[in-house]
C-alpha positions, 0 to 999 in steps of 0.5 A, spaced: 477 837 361 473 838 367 476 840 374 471 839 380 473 846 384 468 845 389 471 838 392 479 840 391 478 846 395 473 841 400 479 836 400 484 843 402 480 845 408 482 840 413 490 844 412 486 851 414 489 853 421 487 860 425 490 866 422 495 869 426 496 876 428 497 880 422 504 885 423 502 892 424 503 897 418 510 898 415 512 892 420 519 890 416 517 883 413 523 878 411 525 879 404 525 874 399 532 873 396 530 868 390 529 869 383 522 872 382 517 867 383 512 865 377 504 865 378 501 859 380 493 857 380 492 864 378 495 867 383 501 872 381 509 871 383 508 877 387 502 875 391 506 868 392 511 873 396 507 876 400 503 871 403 511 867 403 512 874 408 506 873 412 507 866 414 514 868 415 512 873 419 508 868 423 512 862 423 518 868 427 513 871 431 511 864 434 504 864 432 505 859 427 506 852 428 512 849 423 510 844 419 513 837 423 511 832 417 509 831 409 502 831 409 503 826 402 508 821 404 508 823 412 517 823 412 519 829 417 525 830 413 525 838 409 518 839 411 515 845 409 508 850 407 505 850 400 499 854 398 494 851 393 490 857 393 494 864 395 487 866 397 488 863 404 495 864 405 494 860 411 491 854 407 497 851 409 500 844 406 505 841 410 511 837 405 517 836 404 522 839 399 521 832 394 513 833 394 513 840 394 518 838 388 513 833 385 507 838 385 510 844 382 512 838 377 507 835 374 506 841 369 513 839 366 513 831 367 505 829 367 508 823 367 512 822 374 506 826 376 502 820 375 506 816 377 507 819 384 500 819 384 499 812 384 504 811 389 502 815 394 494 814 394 491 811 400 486 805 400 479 809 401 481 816 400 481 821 396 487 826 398 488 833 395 494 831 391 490 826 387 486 831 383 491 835 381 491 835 374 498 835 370 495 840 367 495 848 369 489 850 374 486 857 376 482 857 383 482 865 381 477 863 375 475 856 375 479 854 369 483 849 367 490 851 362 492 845 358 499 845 358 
């Protein structure tokens, strides 16, 4: 299966928003209080954390804007950041928790995944979450896993 990398991450610039400060050095940072997060598209759990923090950090500090409206089905309801690539934590996408959901997902229902696809497509647009494959995706080494 071939992945285009090059036009996923064009397709993820326009969620990019201006780096916030950063917090100074041994700044206290809001602990994660869940169960340890899994990798995702190559980026370890811990990492997941981290950049979780820092968006945290900015979000309370009021640097960073809350996301108000799901980029995939436009509801304002339960809308909050997800991060395809950990490389820039703010690549930030607006969803809300029932897409946020599909697309963590799709690697357990391809399925569904499929069919949430169809059902949120825009005539003459291509959208980020449409080239998202069922299968596992690396943007660390441009690689696509089968499931």
């Amino acid at each position: 299966m071939t992945f285009d990398y090059a036009k996923y991450l064009i397709l993820l610039e326009p969620f990019r928003v201006p780096a916030p400060p950063l917090p100074e050095p041994g700044a206290p940072l809001v602990e994660w209080r869940w169960p340890p997060l899994r990798s995702y598209n190559g980026f370890s759990g811990e990492l997941r954390v981290r950049v979780w923090q820092l968006q945290r950090f900015a979000l309370d500090a009021g640097t960073l804007a809350r996301p108000e409206v799901c980029s995939v089905c436009h509801s304002y309801s339960h809308v909050g950041f997800h991060n395809e690539t950990y490389a820039d934590a703010w690549n930030v996408i607006p969803l809300c928790h029932a897409c946020h959901m599909a697309v963590h997902g799709r690697f357990r229902f391809p399925e569904a995944w499929a069919r949430f696809q169809v059902h949120q497509r825009r005539l003459g647009i291509v959208q980020w979450f449409e080239m998202l494959p069922a299968s596992r995706i690396n943007l660390k080494t441009r690689k696509v896993h089968p499931i």
